[in-house]
Backbone as a ProteinNet text record, in pm:
[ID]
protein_1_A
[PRIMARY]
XXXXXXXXXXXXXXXXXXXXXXXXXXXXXXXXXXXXXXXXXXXXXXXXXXXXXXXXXXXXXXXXXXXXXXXXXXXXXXXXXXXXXXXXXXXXXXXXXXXXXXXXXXXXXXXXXXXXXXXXXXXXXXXXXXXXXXXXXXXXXXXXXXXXX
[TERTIARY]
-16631.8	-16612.3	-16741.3	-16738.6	-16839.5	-16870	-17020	-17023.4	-17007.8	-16962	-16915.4	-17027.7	-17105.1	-17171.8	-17116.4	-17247.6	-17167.6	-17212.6	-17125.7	-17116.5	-17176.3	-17120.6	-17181.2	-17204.7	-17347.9	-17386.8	-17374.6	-17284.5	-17237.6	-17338.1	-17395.2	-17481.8	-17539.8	-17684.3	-17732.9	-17809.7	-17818.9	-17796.7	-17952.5	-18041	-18193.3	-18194.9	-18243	-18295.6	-18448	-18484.2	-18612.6	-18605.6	-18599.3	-18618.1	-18746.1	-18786.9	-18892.7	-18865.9	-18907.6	-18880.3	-18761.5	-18662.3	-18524.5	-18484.6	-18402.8	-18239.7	-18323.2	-18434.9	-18478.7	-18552.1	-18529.2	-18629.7	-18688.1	-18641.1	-18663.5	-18594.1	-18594.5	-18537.9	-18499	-18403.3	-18394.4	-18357.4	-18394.1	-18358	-18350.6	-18249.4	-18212	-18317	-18329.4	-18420.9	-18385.3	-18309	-18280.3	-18260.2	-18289.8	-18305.6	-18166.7	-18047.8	-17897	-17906.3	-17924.2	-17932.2	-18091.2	-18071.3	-18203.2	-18169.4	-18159.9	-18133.6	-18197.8	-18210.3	-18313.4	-18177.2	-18258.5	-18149.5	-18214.6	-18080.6	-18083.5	-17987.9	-18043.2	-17947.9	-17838.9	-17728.2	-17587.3	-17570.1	-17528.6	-17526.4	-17608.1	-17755.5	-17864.1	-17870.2	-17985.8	-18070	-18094.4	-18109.8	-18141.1	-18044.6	-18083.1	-18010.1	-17961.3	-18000.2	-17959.5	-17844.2	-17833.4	-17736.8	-17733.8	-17686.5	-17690.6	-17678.8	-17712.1	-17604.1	-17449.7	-17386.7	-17301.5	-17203.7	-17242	-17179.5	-17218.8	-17316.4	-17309.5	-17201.9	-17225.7	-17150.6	-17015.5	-16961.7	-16795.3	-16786.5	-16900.6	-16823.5	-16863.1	-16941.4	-16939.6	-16786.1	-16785.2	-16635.6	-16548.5	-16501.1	-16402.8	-16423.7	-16462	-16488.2	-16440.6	-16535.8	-16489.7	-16336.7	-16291.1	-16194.3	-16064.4	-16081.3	-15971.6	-15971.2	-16120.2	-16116.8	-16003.9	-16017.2	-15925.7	-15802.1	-15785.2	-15650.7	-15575.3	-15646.6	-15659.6	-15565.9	-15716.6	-15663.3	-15525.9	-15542.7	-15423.9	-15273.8	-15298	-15141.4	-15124.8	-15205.2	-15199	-15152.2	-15176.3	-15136.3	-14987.3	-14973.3	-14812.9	-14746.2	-14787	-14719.8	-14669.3	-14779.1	-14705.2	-14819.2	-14739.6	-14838.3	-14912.7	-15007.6	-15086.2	-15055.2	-15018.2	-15081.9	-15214.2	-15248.3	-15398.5	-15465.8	-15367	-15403.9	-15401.5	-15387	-15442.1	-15582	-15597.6	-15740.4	-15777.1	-15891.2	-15905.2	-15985.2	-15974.5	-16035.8	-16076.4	-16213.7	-16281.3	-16359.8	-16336.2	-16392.9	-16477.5	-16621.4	-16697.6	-16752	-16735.5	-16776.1	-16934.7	-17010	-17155.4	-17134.5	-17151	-17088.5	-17223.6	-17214.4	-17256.9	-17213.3	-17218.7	-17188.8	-17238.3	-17260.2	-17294.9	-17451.7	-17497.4	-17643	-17700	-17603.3	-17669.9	-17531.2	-17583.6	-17528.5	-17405.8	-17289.8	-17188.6	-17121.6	-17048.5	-16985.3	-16819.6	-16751.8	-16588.9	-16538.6	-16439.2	-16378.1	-16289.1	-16220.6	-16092.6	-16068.1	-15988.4	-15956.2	-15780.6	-15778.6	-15713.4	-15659.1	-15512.5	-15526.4	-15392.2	-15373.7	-15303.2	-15241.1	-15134.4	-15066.8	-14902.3	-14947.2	-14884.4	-14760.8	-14636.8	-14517.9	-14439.8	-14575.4	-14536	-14473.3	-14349.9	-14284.7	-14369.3	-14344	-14439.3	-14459.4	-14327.6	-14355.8	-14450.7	-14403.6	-14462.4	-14643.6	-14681.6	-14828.1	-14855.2	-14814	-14868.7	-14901.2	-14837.8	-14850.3	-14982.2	-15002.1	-15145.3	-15183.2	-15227.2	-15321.1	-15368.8	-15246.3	-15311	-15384.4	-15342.5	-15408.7	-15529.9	-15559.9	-15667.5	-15785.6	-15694.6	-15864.7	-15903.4	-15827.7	-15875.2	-15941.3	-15929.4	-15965.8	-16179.8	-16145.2	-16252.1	-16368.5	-16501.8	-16609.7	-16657.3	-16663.4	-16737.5	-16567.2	-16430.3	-16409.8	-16373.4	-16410.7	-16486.7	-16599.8	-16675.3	-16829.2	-16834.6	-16686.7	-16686.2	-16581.2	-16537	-16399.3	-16415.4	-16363.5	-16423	-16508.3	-16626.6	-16730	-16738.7	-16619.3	-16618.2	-16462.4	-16432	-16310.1	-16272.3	-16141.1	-16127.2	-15970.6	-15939.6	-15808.2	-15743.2	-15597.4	-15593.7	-15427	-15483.2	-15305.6	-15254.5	-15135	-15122.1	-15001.8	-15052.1	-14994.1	-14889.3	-14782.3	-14666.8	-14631.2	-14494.7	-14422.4	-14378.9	-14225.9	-14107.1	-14094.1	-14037.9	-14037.1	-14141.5	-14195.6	-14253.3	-14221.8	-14377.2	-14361.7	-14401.5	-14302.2	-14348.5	-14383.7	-14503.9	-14543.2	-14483.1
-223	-150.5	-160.9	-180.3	-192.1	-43.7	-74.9	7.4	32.3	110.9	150.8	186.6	141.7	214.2	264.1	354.2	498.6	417	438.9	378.1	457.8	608	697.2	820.3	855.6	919.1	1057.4	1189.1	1296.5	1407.4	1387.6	1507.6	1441.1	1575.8	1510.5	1635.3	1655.8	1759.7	1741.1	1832.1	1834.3	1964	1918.5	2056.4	1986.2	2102.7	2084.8	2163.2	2126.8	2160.2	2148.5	2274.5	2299.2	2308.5	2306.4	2363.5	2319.2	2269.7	2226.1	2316.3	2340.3	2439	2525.2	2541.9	2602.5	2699.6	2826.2	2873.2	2806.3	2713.1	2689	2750.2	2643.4	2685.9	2584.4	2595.1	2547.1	2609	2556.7	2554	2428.4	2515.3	2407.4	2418.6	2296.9	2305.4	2385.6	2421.5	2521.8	2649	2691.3	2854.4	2834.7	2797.7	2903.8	2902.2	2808.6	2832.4	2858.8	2927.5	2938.5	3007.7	2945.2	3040.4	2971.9	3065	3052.2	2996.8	2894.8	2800.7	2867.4	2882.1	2896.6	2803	2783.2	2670.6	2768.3	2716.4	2756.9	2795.6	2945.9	2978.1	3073.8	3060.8	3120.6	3224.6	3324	3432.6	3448.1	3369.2	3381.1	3411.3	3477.8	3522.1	3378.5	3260.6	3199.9	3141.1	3038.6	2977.8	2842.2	2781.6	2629.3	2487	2347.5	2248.8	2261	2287.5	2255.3	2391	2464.1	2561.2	2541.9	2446.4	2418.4	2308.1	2212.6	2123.1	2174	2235	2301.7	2366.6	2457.8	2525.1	2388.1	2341.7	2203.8	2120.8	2098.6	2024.2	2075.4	2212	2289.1	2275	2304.4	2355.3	2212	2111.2	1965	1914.5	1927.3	1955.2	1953.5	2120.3	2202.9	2167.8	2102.2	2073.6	1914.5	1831.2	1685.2	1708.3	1895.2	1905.4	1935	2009.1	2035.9	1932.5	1785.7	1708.6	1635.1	1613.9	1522.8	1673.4	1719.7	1834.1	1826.8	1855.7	1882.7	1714	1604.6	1465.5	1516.8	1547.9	1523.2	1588.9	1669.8	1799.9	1928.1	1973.7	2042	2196.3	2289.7	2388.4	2449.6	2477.1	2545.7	2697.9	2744.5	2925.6	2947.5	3031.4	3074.9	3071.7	3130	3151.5	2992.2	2905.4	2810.6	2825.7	2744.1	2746.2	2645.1	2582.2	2530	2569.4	2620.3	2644.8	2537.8	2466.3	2404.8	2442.5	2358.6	2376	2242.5	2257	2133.6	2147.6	2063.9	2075.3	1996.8	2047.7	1957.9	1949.2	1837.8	1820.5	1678.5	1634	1535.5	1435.1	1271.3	1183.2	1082	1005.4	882.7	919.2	1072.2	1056.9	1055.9	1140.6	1134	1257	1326.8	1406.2	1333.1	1411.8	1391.8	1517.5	1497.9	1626.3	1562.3	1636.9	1617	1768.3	1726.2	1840.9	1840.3	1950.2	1997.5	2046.3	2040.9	2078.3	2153.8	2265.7	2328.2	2416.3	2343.6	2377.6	2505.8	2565.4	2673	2599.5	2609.7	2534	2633.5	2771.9	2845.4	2820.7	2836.6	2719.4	2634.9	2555	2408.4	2359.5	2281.5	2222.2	2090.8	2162.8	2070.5	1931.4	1873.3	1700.3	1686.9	1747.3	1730.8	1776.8	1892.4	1945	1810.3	1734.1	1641.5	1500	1469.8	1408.5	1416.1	1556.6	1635.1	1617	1648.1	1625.2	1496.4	1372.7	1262.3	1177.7	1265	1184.3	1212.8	1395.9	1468.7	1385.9	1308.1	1281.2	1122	1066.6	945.4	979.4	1089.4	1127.9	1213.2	1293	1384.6	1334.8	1287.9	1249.2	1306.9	1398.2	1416	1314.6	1320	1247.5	1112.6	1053.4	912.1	877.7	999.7	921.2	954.1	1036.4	1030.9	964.5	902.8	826.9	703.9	719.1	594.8	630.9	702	768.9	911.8	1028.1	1112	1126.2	1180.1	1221.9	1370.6	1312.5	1432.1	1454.4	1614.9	1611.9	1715.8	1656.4	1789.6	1822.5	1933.3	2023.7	2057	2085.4	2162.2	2257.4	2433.4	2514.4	2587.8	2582.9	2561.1	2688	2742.7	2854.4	2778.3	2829.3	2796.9	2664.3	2664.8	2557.1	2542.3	2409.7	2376.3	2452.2	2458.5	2522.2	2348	2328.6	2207.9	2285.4	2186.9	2260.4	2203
-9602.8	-9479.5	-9397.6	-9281.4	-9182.4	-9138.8	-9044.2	-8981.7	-8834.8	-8758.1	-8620.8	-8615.4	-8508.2	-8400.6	-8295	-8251.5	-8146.1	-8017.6	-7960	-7808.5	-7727.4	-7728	-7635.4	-7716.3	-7715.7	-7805.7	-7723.4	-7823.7	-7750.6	-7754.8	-7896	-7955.4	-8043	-8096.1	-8187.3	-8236.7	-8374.9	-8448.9	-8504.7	-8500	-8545.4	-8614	-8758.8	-8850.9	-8922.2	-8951.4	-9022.7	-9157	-9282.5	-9411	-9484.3	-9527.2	-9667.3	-9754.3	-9849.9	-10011.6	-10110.1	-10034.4	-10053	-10112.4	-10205	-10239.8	-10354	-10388.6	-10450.5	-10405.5	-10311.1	-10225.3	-10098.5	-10072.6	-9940.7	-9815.1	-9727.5	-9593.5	-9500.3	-9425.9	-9329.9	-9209.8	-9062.1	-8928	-8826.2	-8756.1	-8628.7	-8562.5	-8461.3	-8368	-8219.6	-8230.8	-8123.5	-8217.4	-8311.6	-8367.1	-8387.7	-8403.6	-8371	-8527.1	-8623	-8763.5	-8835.9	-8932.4	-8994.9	-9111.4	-9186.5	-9328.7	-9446.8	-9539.2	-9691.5	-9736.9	-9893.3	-9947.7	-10112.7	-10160.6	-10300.9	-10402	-10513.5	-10645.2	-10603.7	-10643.8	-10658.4	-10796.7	-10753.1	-10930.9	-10952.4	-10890.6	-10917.8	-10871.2	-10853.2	-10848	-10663.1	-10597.6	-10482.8	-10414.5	-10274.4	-10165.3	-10044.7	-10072.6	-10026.7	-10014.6	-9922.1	-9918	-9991.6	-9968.4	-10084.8	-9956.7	-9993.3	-9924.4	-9912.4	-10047.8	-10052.4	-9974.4	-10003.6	-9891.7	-9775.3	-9706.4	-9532.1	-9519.3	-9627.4	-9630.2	-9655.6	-9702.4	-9671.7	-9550	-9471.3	-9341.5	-9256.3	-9258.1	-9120.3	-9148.4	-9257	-9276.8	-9249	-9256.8	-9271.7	-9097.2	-9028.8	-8908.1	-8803.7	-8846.3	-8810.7	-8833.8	-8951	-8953.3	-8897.6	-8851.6	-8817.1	-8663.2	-8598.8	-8496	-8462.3	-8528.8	-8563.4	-8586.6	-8616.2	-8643.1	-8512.9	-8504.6	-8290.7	-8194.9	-8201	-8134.1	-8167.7	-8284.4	-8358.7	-8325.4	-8369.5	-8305.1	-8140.6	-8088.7	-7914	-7907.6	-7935.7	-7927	-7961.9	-8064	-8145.8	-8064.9	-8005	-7883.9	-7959.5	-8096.8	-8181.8	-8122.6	-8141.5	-8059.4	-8254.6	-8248.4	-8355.6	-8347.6	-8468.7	-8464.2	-8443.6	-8385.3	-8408.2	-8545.1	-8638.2	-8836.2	-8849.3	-8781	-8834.9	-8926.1	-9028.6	-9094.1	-9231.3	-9247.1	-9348.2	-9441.1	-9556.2	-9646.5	-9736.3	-9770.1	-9841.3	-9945.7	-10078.3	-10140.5	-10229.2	-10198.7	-10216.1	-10379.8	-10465.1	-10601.7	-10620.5	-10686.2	-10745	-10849.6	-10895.1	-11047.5	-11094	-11225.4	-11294.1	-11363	-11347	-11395.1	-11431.4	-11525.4	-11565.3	-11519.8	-11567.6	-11542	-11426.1	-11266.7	-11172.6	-11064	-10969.4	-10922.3	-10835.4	-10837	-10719.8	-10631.9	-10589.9	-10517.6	-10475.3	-10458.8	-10453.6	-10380.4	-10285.5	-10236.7	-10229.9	-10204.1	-10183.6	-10020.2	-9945.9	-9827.8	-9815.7	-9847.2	-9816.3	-9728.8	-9622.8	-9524.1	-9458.2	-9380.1	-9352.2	-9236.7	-9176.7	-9089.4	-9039.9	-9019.1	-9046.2	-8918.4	-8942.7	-8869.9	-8838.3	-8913.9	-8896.1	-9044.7	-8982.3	-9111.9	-9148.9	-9314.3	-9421.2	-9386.8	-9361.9	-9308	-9173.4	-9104.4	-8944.8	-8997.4	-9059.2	-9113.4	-9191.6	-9314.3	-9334.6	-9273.4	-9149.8	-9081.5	-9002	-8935.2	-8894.1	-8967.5	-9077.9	-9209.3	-9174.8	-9197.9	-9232.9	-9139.9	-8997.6	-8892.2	-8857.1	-8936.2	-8878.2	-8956.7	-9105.5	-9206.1	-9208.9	-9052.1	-8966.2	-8876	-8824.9	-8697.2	-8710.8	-8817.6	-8816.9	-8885	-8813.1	-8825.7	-8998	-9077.3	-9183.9	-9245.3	-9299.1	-9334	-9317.3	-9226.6	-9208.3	-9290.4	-9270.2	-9361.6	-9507	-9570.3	-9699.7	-9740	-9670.4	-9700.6	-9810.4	-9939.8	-10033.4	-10119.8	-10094.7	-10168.6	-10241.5	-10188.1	-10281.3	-10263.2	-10426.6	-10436.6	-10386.6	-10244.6	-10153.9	-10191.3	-10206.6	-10232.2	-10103.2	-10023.9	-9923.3	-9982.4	-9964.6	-9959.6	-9823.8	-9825.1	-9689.9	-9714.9	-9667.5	-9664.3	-9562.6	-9575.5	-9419.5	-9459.4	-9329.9	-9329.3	-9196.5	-9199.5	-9137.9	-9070.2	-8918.9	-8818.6	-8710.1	-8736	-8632.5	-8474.6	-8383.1	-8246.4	-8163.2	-8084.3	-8033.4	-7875.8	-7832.7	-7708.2	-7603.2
[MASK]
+++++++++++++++++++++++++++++++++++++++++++++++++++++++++++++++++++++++++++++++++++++++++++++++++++++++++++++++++++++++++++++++++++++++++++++++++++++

């Protein structure tokens, strides 16, 4: 697989990290984030990678789910939502991570939601850049008939 370069560059995301996940810290360069990082599991009041790395995904996401429905002409509930769950795990002697993306699609019939699903995890920038490299599993959680807009 190649790589795409960005044609028109929209944003660009600056943090600065100390200490890494052991008592460290990180912040954005505009202040909006700043929080202490703790091991997962552990003693600290922090937060971890892998929990930024589930709300940026989750969030990215639900946004791909957005576009890809408003395309299909399918209207969203508001309770739309994705719940992620990112694993750190060990193999063959070296760290990995694997997630789960579990999604709420409250309305929409199951076929028409997996369809969204499958277009949202072409569409949404974090799974593009894990596509191939970690094992991602998505569900999708429905109730009744689709709202077409």
């Amino acid at each position: 697989m190649s790589i795409t370069p960005i044609e028109n560059l929209l944003y660009t995301a600056k943090a600065h990290t100390s200490g890494g996940r052991d008592g460290g810290s990180s912040r954005t360069s505009d202040g909006h984030l700043d929080v202490k990082l703790s091991v997962p599991g552990g003693r600290g009041t922090g937060t971890n990678p892998e929990q930024l790395f589930a709300a940026g995904w989750s969030a990215c996401f639900l946004s791909a789910i957005k576009i890809v429905a408003a395309t299909m002409k399918v209207r969203l509930s508001p309770d739309t939502a994705v719940d992620s769950e990112i694993d750190l795990g060990t193999s063959r002697g070296g760290y990995f991570i694997r997630a789960r993306l579990n999604v709420s699609l409250p309305g929409v019939e199951r076929e028409t939601a997996q369809k969204i699903l499958d277009a949202a995890h072409l569409e949404c920038p974090y799974s593009k850049a894990t596509h191939g490299n970690i094992d991602v599993v998505t569900t999708v959680k429905t109730e009744a008939a689709a709202h077409v807009a």
